[in-house]
Rosetta silent file (secondary structure, phi, psi, omega in degrees, C-alpha in Angstrom):
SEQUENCE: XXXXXXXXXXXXXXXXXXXXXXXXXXXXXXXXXXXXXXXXXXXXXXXXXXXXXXXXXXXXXXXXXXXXXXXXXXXXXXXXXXXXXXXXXXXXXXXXXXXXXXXXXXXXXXXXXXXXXXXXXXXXXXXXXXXXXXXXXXXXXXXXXXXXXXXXXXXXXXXXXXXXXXXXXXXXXXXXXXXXXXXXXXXXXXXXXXXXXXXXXXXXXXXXXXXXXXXXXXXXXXXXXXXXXXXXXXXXXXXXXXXXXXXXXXXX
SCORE:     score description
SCORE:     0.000 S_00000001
   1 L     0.000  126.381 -179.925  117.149   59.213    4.183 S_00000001
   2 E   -96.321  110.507 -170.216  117.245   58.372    7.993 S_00000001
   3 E   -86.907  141.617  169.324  114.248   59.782    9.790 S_00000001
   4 E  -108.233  138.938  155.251  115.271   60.744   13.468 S_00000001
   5 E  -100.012  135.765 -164.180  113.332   61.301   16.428 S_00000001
   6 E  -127.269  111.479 -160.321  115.360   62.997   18.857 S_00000001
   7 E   -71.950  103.866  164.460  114.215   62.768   22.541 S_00000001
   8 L   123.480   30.815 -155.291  115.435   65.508   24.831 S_00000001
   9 L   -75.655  -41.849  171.450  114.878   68.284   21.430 S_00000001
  10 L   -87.092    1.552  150.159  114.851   71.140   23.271 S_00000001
  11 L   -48.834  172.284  177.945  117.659   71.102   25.276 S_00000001
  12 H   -36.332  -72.099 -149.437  121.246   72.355   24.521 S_00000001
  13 H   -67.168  -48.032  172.656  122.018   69.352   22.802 S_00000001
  14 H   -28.222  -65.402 -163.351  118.374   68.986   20.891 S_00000001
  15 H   -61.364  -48.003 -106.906  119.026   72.483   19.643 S_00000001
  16 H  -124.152  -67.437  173.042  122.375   72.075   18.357 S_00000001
  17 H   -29.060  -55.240 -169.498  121.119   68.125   16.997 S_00000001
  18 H   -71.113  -79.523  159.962  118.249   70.210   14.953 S_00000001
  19 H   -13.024  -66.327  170.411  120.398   72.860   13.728 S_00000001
  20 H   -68.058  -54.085 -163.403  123.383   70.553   12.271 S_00000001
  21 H   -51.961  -34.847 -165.312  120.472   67.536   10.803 S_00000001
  22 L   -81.364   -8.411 -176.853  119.294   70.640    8.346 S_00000001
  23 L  -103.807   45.748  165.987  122.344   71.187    6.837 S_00000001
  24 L  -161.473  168.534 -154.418  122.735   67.609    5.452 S_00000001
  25 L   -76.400  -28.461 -172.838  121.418   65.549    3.036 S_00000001
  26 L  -102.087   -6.286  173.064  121.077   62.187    4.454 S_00000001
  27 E  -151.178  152.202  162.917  118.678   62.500    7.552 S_00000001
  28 E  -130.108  147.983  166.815  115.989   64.526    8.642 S_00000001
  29 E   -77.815  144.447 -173.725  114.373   65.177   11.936 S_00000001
  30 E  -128.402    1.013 -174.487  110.505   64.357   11.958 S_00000001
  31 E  -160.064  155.921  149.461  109.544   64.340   15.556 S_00000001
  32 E  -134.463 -141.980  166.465  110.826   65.451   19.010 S_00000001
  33 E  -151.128  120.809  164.508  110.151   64.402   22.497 S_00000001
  34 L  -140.908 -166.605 -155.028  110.664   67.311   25.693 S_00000001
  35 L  -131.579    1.244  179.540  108.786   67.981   28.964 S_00000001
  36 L  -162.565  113.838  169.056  108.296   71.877   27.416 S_00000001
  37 L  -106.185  138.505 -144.815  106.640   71.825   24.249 S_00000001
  38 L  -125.167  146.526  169.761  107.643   74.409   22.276 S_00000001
  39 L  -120.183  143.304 -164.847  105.596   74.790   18.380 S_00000001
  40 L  -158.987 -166.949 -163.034  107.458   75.031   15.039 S_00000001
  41 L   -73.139  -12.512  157.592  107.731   73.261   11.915 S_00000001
  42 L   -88.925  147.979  176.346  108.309   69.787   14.190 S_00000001
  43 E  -103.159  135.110  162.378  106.205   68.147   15.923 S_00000001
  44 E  -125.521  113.699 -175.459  106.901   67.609   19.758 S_00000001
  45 E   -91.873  144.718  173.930  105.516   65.903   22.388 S_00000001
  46 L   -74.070   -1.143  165.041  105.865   64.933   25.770 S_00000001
  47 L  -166.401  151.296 -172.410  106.459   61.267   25.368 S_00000001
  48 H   -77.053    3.293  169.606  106.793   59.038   22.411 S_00000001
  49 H   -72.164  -52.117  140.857  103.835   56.983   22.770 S_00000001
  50 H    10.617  -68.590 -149.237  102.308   60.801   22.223 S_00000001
  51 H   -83.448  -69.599  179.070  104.312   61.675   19.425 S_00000001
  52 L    52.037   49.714  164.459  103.411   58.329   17.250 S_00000001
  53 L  -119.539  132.098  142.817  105.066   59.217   14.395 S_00000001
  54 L   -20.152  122.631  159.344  107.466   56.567   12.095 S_00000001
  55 L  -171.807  162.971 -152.873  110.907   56.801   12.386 S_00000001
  56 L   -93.303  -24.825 -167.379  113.950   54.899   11.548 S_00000001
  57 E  -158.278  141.936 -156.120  115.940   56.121   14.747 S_00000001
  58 E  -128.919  122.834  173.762  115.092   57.765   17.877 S_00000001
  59 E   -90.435  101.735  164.271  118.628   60.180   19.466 S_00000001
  60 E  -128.167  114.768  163.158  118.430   60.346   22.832 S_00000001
  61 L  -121.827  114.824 -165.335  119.767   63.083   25.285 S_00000001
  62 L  -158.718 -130.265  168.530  117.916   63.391   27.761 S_00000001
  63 L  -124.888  142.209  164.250  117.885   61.439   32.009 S_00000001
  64 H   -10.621  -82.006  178.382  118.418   58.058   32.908 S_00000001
  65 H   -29.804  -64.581 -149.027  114.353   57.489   33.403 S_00000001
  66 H   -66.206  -43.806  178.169  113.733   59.142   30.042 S_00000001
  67 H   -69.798  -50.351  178.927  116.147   56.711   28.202 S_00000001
  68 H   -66.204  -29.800  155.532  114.746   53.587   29.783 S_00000001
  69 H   -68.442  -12.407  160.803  111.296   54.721   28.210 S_00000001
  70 H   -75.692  -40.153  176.399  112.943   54.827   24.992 S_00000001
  71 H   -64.769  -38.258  162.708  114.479   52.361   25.184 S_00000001
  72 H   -58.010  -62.143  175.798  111.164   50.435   25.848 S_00000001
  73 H   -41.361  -75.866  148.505  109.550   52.171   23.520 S_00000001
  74 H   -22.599  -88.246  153.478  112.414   51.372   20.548 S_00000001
  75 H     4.429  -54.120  171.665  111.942   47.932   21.283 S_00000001
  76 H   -86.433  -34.829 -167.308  108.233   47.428   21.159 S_00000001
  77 H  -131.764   54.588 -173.229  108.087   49.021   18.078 S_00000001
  78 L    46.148   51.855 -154.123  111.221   48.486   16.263 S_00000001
  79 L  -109.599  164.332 -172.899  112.607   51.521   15.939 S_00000001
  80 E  -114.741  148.243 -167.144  116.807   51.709   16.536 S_00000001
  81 E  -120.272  134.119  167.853  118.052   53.912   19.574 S_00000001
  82 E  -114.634   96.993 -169.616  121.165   56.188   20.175 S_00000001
  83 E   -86.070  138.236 -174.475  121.617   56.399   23.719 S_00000001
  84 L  -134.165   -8.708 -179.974  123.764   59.405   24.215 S_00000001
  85 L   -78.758  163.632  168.880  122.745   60.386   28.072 S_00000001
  86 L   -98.119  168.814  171.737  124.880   59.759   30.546 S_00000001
  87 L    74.292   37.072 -174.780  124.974   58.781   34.593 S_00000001
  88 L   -93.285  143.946 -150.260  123.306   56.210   33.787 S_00000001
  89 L  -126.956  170.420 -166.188  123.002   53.505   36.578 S_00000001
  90 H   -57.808  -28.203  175.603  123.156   49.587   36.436 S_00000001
  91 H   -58.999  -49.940 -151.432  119.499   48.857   36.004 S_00000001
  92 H   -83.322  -10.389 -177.381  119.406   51.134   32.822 S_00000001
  93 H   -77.879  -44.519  169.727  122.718   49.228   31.697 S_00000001
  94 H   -57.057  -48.650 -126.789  120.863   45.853   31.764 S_00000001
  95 H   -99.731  -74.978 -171.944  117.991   47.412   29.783 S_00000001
  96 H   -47.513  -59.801  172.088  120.180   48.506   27.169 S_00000001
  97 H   -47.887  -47.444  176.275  121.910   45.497   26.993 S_00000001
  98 H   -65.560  -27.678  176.584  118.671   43.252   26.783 S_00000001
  99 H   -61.719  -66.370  162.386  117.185   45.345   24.330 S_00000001
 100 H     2.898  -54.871 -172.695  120.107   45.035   22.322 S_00000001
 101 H   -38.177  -66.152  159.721  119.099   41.697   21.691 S_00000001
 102 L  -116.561   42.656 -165.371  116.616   42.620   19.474 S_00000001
 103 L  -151.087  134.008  170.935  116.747   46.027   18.694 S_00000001
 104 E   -70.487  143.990 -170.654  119.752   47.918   17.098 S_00000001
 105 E  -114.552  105.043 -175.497  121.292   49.820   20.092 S_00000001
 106 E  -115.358  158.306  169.281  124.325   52.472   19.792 S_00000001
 107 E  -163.157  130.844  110.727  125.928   54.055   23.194 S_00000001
 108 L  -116.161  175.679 -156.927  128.450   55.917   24.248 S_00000001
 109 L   -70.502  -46.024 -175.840  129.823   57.537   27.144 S_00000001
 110 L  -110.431  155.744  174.398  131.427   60.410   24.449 S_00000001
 111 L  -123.111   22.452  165.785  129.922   60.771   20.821 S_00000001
 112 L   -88.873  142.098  161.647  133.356   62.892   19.984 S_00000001
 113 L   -66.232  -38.682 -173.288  135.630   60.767   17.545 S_00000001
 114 L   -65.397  -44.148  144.229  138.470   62.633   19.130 S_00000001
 115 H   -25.093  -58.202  167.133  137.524   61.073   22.359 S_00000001
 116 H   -59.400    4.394 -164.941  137.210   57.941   21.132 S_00000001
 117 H  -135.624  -60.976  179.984  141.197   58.214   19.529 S_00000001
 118 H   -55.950  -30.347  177.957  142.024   59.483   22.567 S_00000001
 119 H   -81.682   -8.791  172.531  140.969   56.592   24.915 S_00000001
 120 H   -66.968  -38.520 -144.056  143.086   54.006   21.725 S_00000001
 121 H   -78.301  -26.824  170.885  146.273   56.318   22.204 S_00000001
 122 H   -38.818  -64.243  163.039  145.446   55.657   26.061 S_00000001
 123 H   -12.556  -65.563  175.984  145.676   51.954   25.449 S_00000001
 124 H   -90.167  -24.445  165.082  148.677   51.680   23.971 S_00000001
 125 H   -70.389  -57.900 -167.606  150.591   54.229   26.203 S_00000001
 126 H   -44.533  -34.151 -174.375  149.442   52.045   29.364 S_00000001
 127 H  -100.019   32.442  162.680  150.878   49.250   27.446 S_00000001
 128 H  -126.882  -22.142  177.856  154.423   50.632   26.742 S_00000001
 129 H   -90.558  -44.322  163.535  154.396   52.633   30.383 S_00000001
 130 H    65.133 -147.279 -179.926  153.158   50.047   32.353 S_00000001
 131 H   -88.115    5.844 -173.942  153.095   50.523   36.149 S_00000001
 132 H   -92.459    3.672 -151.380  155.894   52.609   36.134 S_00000001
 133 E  -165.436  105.578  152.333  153.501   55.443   35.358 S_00000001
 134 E   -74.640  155.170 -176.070  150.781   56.722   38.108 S_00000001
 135 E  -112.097  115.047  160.428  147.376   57.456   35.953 S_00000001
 136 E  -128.314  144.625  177.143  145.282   60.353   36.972 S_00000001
 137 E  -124.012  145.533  165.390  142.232   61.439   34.409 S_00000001
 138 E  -126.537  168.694 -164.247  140.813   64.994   35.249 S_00000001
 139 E  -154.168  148.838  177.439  137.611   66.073   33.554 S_00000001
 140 E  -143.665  124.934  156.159  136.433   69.813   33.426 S_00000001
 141 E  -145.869 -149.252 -141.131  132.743   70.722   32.709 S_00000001
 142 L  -114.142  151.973 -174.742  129.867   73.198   32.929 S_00000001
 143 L   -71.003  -28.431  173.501  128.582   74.390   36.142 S_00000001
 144 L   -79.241   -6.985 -156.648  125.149   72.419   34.916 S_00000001
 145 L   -81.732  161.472 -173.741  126.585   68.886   34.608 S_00000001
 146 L  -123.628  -35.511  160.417  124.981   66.773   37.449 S_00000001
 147 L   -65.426  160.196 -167.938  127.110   63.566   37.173 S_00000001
 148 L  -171.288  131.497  -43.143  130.720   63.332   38.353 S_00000001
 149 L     3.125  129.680  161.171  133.021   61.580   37.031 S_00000001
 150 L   -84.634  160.927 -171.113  131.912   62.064   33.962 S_00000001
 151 H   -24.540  -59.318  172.302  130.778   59.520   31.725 S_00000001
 152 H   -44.458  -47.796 -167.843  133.748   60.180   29.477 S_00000001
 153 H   -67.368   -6.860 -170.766  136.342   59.752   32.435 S_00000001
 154 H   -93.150  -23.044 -158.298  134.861   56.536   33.618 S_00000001
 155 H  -100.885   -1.099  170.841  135.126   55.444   29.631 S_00000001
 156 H  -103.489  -23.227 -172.843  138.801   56.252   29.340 S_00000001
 157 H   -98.008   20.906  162.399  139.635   54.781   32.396 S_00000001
 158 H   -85.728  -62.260  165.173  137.687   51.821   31.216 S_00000001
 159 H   -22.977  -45.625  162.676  139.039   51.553   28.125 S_00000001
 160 H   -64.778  -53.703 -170.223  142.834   51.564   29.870 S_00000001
 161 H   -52.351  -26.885 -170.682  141.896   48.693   32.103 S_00000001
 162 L   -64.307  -15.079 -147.396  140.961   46.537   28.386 S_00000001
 163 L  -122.049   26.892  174.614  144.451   47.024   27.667 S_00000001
 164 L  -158.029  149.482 -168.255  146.153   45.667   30.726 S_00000001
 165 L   -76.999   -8.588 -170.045  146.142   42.259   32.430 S_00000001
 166 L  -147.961  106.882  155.927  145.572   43.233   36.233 S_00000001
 167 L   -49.335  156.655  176.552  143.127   46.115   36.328 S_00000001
 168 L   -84.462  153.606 -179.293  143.303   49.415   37.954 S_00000001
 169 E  -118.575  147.249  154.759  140.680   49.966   40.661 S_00000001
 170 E  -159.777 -137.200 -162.675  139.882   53.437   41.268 S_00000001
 171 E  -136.952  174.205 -147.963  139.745   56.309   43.178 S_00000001
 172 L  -164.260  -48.713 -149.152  137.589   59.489   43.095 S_00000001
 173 L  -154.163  126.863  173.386  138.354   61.376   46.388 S_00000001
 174 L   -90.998   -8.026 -176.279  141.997   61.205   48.323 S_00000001
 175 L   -44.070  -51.074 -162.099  140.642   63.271   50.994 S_00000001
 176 L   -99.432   71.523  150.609  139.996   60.682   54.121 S_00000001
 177 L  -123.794  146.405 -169.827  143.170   58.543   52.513 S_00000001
 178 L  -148.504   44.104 -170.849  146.012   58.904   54.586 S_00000001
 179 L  -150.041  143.685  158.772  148.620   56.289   52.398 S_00000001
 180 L   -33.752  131.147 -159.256  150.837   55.832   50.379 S_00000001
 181 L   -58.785  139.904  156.207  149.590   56.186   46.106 S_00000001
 182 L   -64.957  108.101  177.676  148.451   52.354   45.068 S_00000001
 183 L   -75.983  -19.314  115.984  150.393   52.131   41.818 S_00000001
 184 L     5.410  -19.227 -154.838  147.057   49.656   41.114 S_00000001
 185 E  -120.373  147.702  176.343  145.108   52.801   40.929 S_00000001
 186 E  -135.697  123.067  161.064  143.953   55.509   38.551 S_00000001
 187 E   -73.801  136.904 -164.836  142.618   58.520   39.748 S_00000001
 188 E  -127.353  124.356 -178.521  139.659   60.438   38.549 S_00000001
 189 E  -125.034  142.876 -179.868  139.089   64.042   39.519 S_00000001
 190 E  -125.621  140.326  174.448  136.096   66.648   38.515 S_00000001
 191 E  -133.332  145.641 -177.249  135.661   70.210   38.031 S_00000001
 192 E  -110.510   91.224  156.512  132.534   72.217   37.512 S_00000001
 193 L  -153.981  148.084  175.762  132.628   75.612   36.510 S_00000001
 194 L    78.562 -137.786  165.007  131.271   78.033   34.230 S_00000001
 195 L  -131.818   51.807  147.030  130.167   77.116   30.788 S_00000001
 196 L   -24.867   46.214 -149.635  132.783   74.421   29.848 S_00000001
 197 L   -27.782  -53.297  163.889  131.882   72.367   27.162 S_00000001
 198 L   166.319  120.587 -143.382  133.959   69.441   28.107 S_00000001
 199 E  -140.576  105.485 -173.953  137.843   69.336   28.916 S_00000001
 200 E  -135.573  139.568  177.046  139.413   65.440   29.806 S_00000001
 201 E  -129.842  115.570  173.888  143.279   65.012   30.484 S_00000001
 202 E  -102.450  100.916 -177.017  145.194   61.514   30.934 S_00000001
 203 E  -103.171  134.460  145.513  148.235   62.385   32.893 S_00000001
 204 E   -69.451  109.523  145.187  151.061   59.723   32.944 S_00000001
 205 E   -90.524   96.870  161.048  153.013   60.283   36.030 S_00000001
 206 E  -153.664 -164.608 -160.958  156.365   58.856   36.046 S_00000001
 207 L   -26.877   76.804 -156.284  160.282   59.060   36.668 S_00000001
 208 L    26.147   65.071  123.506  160.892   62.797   36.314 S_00000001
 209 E  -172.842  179.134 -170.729  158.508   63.430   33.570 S_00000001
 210 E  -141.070  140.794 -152.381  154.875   63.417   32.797 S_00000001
 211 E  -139.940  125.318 -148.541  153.419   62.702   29.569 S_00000001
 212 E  -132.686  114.597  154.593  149.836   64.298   28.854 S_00000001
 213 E  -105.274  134.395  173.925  146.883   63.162   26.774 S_00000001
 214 E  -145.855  179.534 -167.446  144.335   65.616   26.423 S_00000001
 215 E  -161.694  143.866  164.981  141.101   66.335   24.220 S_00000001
 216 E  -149.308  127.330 -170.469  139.023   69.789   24.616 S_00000001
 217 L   -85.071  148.592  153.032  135.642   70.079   22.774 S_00000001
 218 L   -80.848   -7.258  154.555  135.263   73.520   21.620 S_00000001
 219 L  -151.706  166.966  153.520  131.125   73.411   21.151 S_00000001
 220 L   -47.138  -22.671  176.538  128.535   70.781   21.381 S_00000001
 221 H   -46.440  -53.342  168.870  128.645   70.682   17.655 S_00000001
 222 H   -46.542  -49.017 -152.139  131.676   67.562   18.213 S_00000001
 223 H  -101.567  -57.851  141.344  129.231   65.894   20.283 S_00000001
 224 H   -46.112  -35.315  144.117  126.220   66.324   17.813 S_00000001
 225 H   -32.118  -63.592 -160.494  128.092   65.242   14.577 S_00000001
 226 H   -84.779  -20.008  149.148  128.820   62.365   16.161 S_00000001
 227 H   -52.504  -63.930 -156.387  125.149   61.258   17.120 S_00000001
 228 H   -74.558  -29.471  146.030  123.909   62.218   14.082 S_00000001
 229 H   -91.702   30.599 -176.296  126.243   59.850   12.252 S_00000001
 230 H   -85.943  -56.584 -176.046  125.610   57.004   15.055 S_00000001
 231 H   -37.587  -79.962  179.369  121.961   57.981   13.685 S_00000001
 232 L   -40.181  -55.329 -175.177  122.794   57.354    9.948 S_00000001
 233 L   -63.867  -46.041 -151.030  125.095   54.130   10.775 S_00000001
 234 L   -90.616   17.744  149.954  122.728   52.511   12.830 S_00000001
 235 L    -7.956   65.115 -155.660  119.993   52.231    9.907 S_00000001
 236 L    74.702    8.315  173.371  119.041   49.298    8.658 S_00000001
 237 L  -116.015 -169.558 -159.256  121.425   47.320   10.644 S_00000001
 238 L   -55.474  172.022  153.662  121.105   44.239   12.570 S_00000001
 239 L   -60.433  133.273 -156.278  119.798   43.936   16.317 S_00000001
 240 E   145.779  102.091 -166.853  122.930   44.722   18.267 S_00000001
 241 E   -63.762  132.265  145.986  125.063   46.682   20.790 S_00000001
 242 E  -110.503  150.807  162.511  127.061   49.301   18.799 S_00000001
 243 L  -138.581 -145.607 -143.864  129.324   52.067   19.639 S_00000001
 244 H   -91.180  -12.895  150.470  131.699   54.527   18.614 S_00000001
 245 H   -43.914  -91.953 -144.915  134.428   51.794   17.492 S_00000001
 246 H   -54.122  -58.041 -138.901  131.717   49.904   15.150 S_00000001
 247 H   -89.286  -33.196 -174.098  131.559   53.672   13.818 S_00000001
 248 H   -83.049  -53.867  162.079  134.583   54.649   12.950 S_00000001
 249 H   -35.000  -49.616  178.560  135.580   51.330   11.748 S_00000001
 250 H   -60.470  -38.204 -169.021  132.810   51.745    8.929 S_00000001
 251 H   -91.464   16.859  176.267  134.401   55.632    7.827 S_00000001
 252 L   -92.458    0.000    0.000  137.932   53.448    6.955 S_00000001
C-alpha cells in the first residue's frame, strides 16, 4: 500500500487525484495540503510541516513556490515527491535536480502516457523527415491555464531536439519577424479558451503535404492515472530523477 499525500488536494486536479486513489487497491490518500481547508474524512492542512502525517509519497499539483516547499520538505524527511506542476522556472529546476540526489524524485511536463508516445513517434519522424519538414507544435487549453507554452509543448519540442544532431531553437511569436522561416526552427503557438482540457498537435510541414501528430485528453482523469501510478512506481525506490520513460519501461 502506497500512502500519498497530495499537495494542491483541492483543486481540479486534487479532486479528480482523490476520486480515482479510492477506486484502487494499491494506494491510499492519508493527508492533503491546500490554502482552503475544506473538512472530510482527510485531513488537510495548509502546509506540510502542519499536516505531519507519514507518508510514502507526497503528489504535487500545485505553483512553482508550493513545489519548492515540497520539495524541501520531501527531502528533510525522506519522503519521495511527484512533481506534476508546471511553469516552473530554473531555480525550481536546480532544486529538483539536487534533491534528486537523495530523495526519489519523479517529473513531468505531461503525466499522460499518450503524451509521452507521442513525443517517441515525434523522435523518430524528425529522424526520417529531417529538415525537409518545417515543425510547428500548437497547444490548446483552458481559459485558466497561466503558463504559455505549455509545459507539454516545450517537452515535445524538447524531446525532438534529443533526436537530432543540430538542435532547433525556437520561436513563440512571428509577429515583429519580418523573414524568411529558419528551417533551424520549431514553432510553438498557444490557445486559451474555454474549458479545454488539453489539445497538442506536431505538424510536419513539407513538400506538398503535411503530416500531423496529435494527442487530445478528454478529462483530467489521463493526467491523474498517470500520477497516481508515478505515485505507486516511485515507492521504495532508490534516490533519483525519474520520469514518465522510467514508468512505462517498468509496465513492459
Amino acid at each position: 500500500m502506497t500512502d500519498i499525500i497530495i499537495q494542491g488536494i483541492n483543486g481540479r486536479m486534487g479532486k479528480v487525484l482523490c476520486e480515482m486513489i479510492e477506486q484502487r487497491e494499491d494506494c491510499r490518500v492519508v493527508g492533503g495540503i491546500d490554502v482552503t481547508s475544506q473538512s472530510g474524512a482527510i485531513p488537510v492542512a495548509a502546509s506540510l510541516e502542519e499536516l505531519s502525517i507519514p507518508a510514502d509519497v507526497v503528489v504535487d499539483f500545485s505553483t512553482p513556490a508550493a513545489t519548492m516547499t515540497a520539495l524541501r520538505y520531501c527531502e528533510k524527511n525522506h519522503i519521495a515527491c511527484v512533481v506534476c506542476t508546471t511553469g516552473l522556472d530554473e531555480e525550481c529546476q536546480r532544486l529538483i535536480e539536487s534533491v534528486s540526489k537523495t530523495t526519489p524524485v519523479f517529473q513531468s511536463a505531461n503525466m499522460s502516457m499518450g503524451i509521452n508516445l507521442l513525443a517517441e513517434l515525434a523522435q523518430r519522424a524528425v529522424q526520417v523527415l529531417g529538415l525537409d519538414y518545417d515543425i510547428e507544435i500548437v497547444e490548446k487549453h483552458h481559459h485558466n491555464k497561466v503558463d504559455a507554452p505549455s509545459g507539454t509543448a516545450l517537452l515535445l519540442a524538447d524531446e525532438i531536439n534529443k533526436a537530432v544532431q543540430e538542435p532547433y531553437h525556437y520561436v513563440y511569436d512571428r509577429h515583429p519577424l519580418r523573414q524568411k522561416r529558419d528551417p533551424h526552427e520549431i514553432g510553438l503557438h498557444a490557445v486559451r479558451g474555454g474549458s479545454i482540457v488539453g489539445e497538442h498537435e506536431i505538424l510536419f510541414c513539407g513538400p506538398d503535404e503535411v503530416i500531423t501528430l496529435s494527442h487530445s485528453a478528454g478529462s483530467r482523469a489521463v493526467f491523474a492515472n498517470g500520477a497516481i501510478n508515478a505515485a505507486v512506481f516511485l515507492k521504495d525506490k532508490e534516490s533519483g530523477l525519474y520520469d514518465m520513460k522510467d514508468l512505462m519501461r517498468s509496465l513492459l
